[in-house]
Backbone as JSON Lines, residues from 0, in Angstrom:
{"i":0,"aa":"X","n":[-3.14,-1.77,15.49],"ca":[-3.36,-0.39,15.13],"c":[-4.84,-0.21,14.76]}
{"i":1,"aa":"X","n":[-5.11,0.81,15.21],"ca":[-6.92,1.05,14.73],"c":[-6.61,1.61,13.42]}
{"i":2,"aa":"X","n":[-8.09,1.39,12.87],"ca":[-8.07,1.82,11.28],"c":[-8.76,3.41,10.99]}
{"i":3,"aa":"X","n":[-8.12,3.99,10.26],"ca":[-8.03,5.15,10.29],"c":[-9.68,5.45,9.22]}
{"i":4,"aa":"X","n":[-10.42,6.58,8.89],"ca":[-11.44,6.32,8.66],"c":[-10.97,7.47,7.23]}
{"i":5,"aa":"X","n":[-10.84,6.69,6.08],"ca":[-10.41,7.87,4.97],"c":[-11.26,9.02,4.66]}
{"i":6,"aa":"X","n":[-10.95,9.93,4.33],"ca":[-11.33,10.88,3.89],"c":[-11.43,11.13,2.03]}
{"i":7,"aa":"X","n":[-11.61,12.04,1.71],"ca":[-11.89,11.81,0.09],"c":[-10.56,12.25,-0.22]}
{"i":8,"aa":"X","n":[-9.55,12.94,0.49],"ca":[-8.18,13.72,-0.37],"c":[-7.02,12.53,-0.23]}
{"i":9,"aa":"X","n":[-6.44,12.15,-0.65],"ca":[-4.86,10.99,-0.11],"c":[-3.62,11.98,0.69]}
{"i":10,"aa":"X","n":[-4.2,13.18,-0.13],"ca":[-2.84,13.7,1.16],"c":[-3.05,14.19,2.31]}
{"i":11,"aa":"X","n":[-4.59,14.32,2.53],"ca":[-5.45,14.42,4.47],"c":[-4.73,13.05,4.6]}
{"i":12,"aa":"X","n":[-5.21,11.85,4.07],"ca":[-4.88,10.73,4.63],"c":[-3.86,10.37,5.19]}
{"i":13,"aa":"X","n":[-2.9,11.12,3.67],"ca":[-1.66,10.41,4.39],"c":[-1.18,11.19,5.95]}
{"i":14,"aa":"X","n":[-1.77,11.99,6.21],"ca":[-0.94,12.61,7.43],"c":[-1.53,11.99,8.58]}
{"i":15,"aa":"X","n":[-2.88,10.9,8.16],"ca":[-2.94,9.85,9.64],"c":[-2.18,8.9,9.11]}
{"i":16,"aa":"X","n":[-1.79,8.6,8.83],"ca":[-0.75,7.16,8.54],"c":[0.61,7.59,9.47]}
{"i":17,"aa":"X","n":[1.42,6.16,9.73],"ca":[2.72,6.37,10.65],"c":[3.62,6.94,9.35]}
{"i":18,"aa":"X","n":[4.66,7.62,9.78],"ca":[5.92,7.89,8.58],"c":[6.59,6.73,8.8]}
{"i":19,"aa":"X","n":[7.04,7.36,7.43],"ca":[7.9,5.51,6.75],"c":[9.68,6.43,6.77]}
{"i":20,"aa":"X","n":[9.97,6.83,7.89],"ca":[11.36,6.96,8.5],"c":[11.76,5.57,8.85]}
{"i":21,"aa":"X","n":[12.54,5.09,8.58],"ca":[13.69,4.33,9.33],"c":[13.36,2.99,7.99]}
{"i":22,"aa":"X","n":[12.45,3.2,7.18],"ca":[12.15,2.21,6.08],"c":[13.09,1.96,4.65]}
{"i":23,"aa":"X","n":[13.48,0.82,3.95],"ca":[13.9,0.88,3.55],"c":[13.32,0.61,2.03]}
{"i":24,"aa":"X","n":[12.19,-0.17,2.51],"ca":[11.21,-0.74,1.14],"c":[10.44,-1.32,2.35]}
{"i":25,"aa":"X","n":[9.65,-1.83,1.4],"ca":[8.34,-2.97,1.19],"c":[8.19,-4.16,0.14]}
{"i":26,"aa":"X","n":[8.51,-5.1,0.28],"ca":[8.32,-6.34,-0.4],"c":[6.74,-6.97,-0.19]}
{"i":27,"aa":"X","n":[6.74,-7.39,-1.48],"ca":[4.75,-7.76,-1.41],"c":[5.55,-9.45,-1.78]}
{"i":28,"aa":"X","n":[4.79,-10.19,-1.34],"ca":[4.95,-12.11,-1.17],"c":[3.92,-12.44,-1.56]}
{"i":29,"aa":"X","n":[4.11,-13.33,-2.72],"ca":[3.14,-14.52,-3.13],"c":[2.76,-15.39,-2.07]}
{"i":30,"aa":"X","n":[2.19,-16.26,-2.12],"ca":[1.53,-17.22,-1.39],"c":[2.58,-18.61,-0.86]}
{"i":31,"aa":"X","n":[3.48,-18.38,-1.55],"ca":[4.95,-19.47,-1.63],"c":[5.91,-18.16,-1.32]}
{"i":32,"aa":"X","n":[5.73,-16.77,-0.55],"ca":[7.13,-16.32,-0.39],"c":[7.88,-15.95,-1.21]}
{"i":33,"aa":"X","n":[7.42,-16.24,-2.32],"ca":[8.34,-15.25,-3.31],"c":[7.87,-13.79,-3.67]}
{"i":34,"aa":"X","n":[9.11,-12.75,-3.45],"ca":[8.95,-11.42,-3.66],"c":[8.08,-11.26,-5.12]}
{"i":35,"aa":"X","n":[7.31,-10.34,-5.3],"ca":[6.24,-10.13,-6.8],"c":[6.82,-8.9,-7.21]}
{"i":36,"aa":"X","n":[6.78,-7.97,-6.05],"ca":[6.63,-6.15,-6.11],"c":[7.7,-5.73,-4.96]}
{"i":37,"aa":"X","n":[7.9,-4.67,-5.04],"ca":[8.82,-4.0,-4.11],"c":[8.52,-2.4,-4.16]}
{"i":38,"aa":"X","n":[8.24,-1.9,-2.88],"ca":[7.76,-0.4,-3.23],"c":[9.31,0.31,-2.19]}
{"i":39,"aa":"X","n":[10.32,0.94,-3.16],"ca":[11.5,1.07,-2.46],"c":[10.99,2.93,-1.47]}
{"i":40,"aa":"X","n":[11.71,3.5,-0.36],"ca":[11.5,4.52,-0.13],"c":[12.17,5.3,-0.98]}
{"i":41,"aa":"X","n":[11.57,6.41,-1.66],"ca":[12.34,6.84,-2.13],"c":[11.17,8.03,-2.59]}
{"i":42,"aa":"X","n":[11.47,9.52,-3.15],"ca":[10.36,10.52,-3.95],"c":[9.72,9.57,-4.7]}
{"i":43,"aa":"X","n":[8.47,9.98,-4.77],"ca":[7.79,9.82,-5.48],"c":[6.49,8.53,-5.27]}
{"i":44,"aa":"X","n":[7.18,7.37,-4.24],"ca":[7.12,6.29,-3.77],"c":[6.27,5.96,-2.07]}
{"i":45,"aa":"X","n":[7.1,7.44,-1.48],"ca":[7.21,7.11,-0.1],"c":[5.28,7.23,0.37]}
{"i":46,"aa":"X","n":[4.33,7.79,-0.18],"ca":[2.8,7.98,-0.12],"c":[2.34,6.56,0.22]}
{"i":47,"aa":"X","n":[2.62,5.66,-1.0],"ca":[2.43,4.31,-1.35],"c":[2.66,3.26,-0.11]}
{"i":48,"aa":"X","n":[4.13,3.71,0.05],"ca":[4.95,3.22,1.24],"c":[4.49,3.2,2.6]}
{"i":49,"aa":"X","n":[3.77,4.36,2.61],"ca":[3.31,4.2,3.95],"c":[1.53,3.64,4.08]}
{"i":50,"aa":"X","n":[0.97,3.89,2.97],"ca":[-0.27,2.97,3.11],"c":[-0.16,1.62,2.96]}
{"i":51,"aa":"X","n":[0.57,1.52,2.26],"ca":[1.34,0.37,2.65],"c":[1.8,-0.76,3.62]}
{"i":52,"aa":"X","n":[2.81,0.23,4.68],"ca":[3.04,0.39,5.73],"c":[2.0,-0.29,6.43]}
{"i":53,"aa":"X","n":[1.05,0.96,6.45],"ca":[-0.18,1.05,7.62],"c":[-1.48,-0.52,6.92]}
{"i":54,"aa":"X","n":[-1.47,-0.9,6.31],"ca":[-1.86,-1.97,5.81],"c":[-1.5,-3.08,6.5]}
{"i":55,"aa":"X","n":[-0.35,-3.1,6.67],"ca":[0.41,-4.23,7.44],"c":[0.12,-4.29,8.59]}
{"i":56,"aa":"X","n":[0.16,-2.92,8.87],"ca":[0.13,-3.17,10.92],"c":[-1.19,-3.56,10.9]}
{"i":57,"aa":"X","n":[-2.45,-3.41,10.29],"ca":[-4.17,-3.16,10.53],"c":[-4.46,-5.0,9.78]}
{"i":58,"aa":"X","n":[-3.85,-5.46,8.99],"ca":[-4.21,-6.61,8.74],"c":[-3.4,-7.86,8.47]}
{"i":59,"aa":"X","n":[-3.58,-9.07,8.63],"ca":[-2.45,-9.85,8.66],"c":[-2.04,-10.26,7.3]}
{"i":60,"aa":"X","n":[-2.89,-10.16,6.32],"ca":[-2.27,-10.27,4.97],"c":[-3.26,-9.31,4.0]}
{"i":61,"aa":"X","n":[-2.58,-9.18,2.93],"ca":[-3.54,-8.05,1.83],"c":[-4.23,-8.86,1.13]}
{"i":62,"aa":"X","n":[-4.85,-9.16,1.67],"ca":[-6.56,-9.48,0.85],"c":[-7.73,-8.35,0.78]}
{"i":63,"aa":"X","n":[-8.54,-8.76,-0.24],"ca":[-9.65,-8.06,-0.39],"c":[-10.02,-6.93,0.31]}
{"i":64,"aa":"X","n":[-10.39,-7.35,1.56],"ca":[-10.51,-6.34,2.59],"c":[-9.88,-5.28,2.94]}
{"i":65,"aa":"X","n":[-8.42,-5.76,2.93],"ca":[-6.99,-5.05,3.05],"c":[-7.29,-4.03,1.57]}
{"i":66,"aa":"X","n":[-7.26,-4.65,0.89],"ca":[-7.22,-3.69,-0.38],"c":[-7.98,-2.66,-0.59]}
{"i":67,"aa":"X","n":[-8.96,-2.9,-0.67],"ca":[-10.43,-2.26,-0.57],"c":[-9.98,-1.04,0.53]}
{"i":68,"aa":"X","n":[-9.53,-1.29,1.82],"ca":[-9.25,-0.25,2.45],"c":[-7.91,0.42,2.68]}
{"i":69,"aa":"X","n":[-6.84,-0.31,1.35],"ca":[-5.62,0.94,0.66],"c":[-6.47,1.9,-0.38]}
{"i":70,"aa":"X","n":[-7.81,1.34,-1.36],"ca":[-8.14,1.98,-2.22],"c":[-8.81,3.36,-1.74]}
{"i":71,"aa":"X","n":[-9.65,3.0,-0.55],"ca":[-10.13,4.18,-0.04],"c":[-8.87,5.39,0.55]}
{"i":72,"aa":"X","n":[-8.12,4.59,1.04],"ca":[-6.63,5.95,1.24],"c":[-6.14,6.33,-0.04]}
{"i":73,"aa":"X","n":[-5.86,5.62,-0.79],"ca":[-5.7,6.15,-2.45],"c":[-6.86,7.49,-2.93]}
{"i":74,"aa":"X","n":[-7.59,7.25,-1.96],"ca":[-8.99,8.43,-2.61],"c":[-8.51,8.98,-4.31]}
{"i":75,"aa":"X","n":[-9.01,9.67,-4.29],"ca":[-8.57,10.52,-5.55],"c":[-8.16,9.7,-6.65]}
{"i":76,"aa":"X","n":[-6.65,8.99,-6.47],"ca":[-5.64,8.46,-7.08],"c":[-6.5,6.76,-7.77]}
{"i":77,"aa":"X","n":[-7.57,6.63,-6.75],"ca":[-8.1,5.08,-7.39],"c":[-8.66,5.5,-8.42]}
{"i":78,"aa":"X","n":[-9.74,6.4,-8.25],"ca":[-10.52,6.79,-9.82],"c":[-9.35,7.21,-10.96]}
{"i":79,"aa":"X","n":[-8.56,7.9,-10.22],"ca":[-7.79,7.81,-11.74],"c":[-7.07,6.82,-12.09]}
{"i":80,"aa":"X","n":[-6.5,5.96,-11.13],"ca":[-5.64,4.52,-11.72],"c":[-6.65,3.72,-12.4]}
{"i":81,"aa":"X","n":[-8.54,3.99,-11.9],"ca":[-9.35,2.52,-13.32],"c":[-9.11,3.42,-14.33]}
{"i":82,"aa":"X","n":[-9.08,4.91,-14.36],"ca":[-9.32,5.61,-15.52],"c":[-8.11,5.38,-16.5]}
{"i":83,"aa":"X","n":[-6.96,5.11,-16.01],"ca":[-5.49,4.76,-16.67],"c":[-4.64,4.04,-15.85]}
{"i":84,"aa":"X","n":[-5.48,2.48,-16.37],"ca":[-4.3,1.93,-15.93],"c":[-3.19,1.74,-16.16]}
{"i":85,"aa":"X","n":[-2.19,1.81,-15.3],"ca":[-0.73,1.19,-15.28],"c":[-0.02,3.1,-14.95]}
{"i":86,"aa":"X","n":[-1.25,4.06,-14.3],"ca":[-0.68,4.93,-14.23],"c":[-0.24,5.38,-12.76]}
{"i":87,"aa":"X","n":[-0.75,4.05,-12.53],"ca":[-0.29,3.98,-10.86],"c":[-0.08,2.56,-10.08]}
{"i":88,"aa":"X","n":[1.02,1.84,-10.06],"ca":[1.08,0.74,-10.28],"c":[0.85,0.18,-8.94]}
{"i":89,"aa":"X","n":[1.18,0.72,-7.64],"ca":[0.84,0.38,-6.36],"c":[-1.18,0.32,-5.97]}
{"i":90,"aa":"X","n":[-1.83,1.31,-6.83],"ca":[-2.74,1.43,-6.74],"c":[-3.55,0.43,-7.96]}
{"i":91,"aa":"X","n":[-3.28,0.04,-8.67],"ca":[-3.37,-1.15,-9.79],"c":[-3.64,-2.19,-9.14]}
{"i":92,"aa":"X","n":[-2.62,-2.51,-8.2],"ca":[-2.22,-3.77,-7.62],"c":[-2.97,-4.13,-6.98]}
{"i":93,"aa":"X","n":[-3.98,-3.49,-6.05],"ca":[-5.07,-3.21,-4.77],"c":[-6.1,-3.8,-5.67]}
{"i":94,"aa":"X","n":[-6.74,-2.74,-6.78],"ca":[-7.89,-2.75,-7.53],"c":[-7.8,-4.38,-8.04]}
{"i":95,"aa":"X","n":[-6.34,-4.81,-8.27],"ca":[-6.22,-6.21,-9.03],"c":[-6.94,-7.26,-7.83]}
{"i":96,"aa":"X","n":[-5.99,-7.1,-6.46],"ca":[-7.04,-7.66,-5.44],"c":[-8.44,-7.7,-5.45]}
{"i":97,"aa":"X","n":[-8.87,-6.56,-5.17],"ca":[-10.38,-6.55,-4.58],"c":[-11.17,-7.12,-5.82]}
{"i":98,"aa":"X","n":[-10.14,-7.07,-7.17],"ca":[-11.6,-7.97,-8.58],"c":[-10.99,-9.56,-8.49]}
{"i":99,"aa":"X","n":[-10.6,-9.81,-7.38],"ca":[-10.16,-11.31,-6.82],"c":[-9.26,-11.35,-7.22]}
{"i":100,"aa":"X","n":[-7.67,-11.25,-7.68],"ca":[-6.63,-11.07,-7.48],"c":[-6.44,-11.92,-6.01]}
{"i":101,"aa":"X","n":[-4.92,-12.67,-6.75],"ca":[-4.74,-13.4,-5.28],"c":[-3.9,-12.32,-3.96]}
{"i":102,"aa":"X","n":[-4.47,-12.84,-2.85],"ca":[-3.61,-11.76,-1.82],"c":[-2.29,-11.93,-1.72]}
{"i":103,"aa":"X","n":[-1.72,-10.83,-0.93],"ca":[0.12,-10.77,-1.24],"c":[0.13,-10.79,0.87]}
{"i":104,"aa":"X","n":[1.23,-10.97,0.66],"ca":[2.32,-10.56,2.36],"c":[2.72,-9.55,1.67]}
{"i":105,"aa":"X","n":[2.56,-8.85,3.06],"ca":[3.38,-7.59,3.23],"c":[4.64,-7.86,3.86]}
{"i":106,"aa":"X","n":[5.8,-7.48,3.21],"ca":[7.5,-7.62,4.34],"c":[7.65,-6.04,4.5]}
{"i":107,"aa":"X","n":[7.91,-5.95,5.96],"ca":[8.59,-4.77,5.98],"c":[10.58,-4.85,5.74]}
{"i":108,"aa":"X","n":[11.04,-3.96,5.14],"ca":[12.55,-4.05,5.2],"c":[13.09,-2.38,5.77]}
{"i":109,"aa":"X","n":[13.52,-3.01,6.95],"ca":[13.91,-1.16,8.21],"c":[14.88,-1.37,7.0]}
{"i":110,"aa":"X","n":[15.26,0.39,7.11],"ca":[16.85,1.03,6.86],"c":[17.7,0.48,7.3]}
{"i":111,"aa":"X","n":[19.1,0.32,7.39],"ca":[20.62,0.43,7.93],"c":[20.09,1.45,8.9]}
{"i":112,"aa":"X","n":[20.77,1.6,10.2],"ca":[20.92,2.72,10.72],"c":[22.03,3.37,10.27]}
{"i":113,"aa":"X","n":[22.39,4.34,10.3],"ca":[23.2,5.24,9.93],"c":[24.71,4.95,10.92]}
């Protein structure tokens, strides 16, 4: 997937990102495979979910780089997650990367079909 070039708003952004239809979550993996985080679909969530998402397809694991370019789709939302942290915990998690934080796997988990 080519990388999308952010803009300053997260909700311009999010409308280049793929939709997170047919998704069920996102599991983030330690370095040994064990689940850390889980971003489920659901209100409130699904924004996250799909930068998320689109993270995965653009890089093979979330490192630095990776992060650095969820923070820029976060626009807006990063300055306020250093301003309070823990007030955005998907966007926390990025910022924890890029100040060397170890990198995670991304799992995708599809829906059930109906």
């Amino acid at each position: 997937m080519t990388k999308i070039q952010p803009g300053p708003s997260f909700r311009e952004n999010l409308q280049h990102l793929p939709p997170v239809t047919g998704l069920a979550r996102i599991d983030l993996l330690d370095a040994t495979g064990n689940v850390i985080a889980t971003i489920e679909n659901e209100p409130g969530k699904q924004g996250s979910l799909a930068v998320y998402q689109y993270l995965s397809q653009c890089f093979d694991t979330l490192d630095a780089a990776a992060a650095a370019h969820g923070l820029d789709l976060f626009a807006e939302h990063t300055a306020d997650a250093r301003n309070r942290p823990g007030a955005h915990p998907n966007v926390d998690r990025l910022i924890g990367i890029v100040d060397g934080g170890q990198p995670m796997r991304i799992y995708i988990v599809a829906a059930n079909p109906a």
